[in-house]
N, C-alpha and C positions, 0 to 999 in steps of 0.2 A: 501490384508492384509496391512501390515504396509508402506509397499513399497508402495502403491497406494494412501495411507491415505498426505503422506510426499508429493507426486509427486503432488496430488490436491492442499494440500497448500501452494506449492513453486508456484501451476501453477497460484492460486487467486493473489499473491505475487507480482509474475512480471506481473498480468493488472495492481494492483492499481501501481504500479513504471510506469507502460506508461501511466496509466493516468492521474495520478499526473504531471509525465512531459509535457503531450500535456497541462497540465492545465498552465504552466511555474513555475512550484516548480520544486525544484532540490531536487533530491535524492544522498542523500551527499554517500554514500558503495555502491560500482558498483558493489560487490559479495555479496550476500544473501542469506538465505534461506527459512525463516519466517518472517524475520523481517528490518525493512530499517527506513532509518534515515532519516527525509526530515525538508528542508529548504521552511518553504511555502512564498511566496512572502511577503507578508505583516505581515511575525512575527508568531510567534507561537501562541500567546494570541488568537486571533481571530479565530485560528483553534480550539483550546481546547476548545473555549467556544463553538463553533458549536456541537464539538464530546460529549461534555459531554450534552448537551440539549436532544442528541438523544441518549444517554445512551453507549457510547463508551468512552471507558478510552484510551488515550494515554498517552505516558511516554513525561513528559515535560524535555527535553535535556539542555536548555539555552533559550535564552529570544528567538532567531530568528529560535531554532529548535526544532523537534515532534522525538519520537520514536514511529512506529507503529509496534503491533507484529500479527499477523494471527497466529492462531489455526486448529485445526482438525475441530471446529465447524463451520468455515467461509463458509458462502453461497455466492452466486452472486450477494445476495438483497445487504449484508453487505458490499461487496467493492462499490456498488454503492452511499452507505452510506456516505459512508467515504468521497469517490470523492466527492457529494455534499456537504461535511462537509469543504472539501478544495475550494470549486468553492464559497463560501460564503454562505451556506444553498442552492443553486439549484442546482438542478441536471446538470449535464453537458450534453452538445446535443448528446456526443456520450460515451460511454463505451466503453474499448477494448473487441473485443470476449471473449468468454470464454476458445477458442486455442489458446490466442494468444501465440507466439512462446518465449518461455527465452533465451534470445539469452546471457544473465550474465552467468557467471558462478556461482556455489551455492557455499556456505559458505565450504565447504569440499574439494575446489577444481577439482570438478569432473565436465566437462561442461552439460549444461542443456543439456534435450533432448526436445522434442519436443512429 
């Protein structure tokens, strides 16, 4: 039900936060649920024009950061999207799992599970 739907999008949520970071962007809200705020290395500009090529809206925060949000409809294709959107258009050599573990805590204050 709705509990499983919430649980998948937190879990899409925290790869792209690891993968962003193995990329060395920083994810400025270390508690999340859908949605994270990231600092990509070289400026915002350059990411937004990747995401919007491949038809992904982000929220433009300031010159040097993105808001990105995950939905109920987010697959595994679309965080790999996104990654390449931040790695400069390529895909990156690796993706996190699709387990991998939230070790954040989510935006309600309730620690992730696993």
């Amino acid at each position: 039900g709705l509990r499983a739907i919430a649980w998948r999008v937190h879990r899409h949520t925290a790869r792209l936060a690891e993968g962003l970071r193995r990329l060395g962007h920083t994810v400025v809200n270390e508690t999340f649920f859908d949605t994270l705020t990231v600092r990509p290395t070289g400026g915002a500009s350059p990411v937004l024009e990747a995401t919007r090529a491949r038809g992904i809206n982000l929220r433009p925060v300031d010159a040097d950061t993105v808001g990105v949000t995950l939905d109920e409809t987010v697959v595994s294709a679309d965080v790999a999207d996104l990654l390449a959107a931040f790695n400069g258009g390529t895909p990156p050599r690796t993706v996190p799992p699709a387990r991998v573990r939230a070790a954040r805590t989510v935006a309600s204050g309730t620690p992730a599970k696993a």
